[in-house]
C-alpha positions in Angstrom: 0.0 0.0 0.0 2.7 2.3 0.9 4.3 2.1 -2.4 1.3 2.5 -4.1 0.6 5.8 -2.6 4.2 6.9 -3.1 3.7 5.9 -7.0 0.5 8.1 -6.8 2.6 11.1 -5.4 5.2 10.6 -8.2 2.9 10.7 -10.8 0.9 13.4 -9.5 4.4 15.8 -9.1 4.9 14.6 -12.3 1.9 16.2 -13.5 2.2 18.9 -11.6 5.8 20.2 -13.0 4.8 19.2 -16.4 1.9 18.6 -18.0 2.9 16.4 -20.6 3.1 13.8 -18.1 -0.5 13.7 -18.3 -1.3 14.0 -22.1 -1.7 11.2 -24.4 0.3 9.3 -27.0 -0.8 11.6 -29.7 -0.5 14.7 -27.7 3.2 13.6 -27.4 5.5 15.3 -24.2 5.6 18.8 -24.6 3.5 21.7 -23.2 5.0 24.4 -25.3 4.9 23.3 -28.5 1.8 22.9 -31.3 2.5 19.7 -33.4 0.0 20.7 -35.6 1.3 23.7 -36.8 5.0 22.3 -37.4 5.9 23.4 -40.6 3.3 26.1 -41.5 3.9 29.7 -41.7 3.4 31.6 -38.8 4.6 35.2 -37.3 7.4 35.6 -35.9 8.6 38.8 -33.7 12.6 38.7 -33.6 14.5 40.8 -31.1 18.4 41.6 -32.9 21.0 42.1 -30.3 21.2 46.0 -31.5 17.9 46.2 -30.0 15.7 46.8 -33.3 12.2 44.0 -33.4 10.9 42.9 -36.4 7.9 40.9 -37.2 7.9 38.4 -39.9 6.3 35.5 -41.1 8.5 32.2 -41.6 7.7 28.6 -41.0 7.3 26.9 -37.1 10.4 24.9 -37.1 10.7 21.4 -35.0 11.9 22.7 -31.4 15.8 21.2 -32.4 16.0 23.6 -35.4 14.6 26.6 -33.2 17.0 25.7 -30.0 20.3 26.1 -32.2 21.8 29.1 -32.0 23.3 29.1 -35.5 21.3 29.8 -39.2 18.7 31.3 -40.7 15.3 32.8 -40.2 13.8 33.3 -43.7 11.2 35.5 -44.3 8.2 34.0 -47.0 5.4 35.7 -49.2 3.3 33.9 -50.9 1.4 35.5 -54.0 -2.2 35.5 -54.3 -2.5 32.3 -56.3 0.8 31.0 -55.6 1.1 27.2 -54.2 2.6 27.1 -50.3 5.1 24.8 -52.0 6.3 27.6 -54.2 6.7 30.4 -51.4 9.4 33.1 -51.7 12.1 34.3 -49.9 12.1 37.7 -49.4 14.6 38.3 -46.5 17.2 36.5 -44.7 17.9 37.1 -41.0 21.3 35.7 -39.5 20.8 33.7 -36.1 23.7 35.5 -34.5 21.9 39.0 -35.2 19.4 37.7 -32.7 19.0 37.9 -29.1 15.6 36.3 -28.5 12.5 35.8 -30.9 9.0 35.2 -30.2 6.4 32.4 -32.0 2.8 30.8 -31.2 3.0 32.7 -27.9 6.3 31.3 -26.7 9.8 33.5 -26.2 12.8 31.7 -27.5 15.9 33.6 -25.7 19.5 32.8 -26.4 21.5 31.2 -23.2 24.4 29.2 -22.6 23.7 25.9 -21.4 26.0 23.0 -20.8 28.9 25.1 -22.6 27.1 26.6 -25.6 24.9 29.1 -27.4 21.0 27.6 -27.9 17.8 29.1 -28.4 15.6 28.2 -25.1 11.6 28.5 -23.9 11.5 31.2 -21.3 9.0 30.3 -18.9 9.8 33.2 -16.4 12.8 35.2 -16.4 15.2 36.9 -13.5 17.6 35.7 -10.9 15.6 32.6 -11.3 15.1 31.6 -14.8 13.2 29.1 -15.9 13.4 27.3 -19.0 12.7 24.3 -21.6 14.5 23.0 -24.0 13.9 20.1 -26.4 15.7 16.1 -27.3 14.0 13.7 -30.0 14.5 10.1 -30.3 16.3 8.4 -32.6 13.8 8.6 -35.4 12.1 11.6 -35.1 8.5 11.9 -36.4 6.2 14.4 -35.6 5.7 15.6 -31.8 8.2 13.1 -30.8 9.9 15.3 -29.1 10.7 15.9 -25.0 10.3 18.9 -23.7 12.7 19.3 -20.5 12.6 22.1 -17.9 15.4 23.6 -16.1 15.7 25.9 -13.4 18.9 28.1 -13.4 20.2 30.8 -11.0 22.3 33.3 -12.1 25.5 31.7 -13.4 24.7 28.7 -11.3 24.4 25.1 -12.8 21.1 24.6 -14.3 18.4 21.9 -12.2 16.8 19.6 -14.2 13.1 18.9 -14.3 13.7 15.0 -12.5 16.0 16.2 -9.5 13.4 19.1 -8.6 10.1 16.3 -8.4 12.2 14.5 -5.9 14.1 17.0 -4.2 11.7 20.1 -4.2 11.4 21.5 -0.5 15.6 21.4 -0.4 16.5 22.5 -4.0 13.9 25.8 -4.0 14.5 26.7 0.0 18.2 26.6 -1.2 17.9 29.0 -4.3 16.1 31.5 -2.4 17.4 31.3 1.2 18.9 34.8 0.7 15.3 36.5 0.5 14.7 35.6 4.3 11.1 36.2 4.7 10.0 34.3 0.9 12.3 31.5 3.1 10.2 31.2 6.1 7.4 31.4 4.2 8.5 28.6 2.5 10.1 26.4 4.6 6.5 26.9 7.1 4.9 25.5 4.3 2.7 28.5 4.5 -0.8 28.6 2.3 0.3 29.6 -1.3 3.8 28.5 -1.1 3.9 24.7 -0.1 4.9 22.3 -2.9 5.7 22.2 -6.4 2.3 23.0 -7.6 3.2 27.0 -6.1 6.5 26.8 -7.8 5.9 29.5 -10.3 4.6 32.0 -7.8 7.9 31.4 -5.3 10.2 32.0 -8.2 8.4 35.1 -9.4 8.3 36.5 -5.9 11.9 35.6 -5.2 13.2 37.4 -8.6 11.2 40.0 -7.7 13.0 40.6 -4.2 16.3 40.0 -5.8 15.5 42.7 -8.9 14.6 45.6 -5.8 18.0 44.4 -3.9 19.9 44.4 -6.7 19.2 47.8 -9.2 20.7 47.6 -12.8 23.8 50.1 -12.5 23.4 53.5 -14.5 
């Protein structure tokens, strides 16, 4: 009995740090990305490192071809009449001009993670930031692809997904022990702030703290 419960807990954390735990076969593991529009033409909003935006419309990569820092965005027309298979190119935008670009709602940013530049999900950003990025199997065929989240902390190494379902209370009271009273709050397992399922909100609260203590310098 006891180990059923404790599978029940797993599963439920599971759930509760990633939905895509939850969804089906043909929903595939990822709560960022639509399958369905994978390889159709959709806006994009890019941010260049210069700090000039531009809105585009190009096609919704697989989330391996948006996570690499390096190539193209192309920009596409299509004429009125014109097949989809025949689409131009009107512009092409360098990877390495960009800082960050925005499609279907999501904000791809540029990090370094594990020793180089990708493209990855920002979730929420600050002292905290916390992120997805993507593997496929072997053979990749549409929405085959894991999402995985990460929590990082400043220049800190990044926590995966797996070490904070079974180490939550310890791993978060550690990253924000400095802000003393989000820490008591915490580790009291006060209303609002107990458990993974209020992960979000500590993390938001805690780089909010940590912005006030810490002003940009002019």
């Amino acid at each position: 009995m006891k180990t059923t419960k404790k599978l029940l807990l797993v599963a439920l954390m599971l759930t509760a740090f990633n939905p895509a735990f939850s969804q089906t076969d043909s929903q595939k593991a990822s709560k960022s990305i639509d399958f369905a529009k994978l390889d159709k033409l959709i806006e994009w909003t890019l941010y260049f490192k210069n700090g000039d935006v531009k809105k585009l419309e190009s096609y919704y990569e697989n989330p391996i071809e948006l996570s690499r820092a390096k190539g193209k965005v192309y920009e596409h027309h299509n004429e009125k009449g014109v097949s989809d298979y025949t689409l131009t190119v009107s512009e092409e935008v360098n990877k390495d001009d960009l800082e960050a670009y925005e499609i279907d709602g999501h904000k791809w940013k540029r990090i370094t993670f594990d020793g180089k530049e990708v493209f990855a999900i920002i979730h929420i950003e600050g002292a905290i930031r916390y992120f997805s990025l993507f593997t496929a199997p072997a053979v990749r065929t549409p929405g085959d692809y894991q999402e995985n989240e990460y929590l990082q902390k400043l220049d800190q190494e990044p926590i995966s997904g797996a070490k904070l379902l079974f180490k939550y209370a310890k791993t978060i009271q550690e990253l924000i022990k400095d802000d003393a009273e989000l820490y008591s709050k915490v580790t009291a397992g006060q209303e609002g702030y107990k458990g993974i399922l209020n992960m979000s909100k500590v993390i938001q609260e805690y780089n909010t703290w940590y912005a006030s203590q810490n002003p940009p310098s002019k």
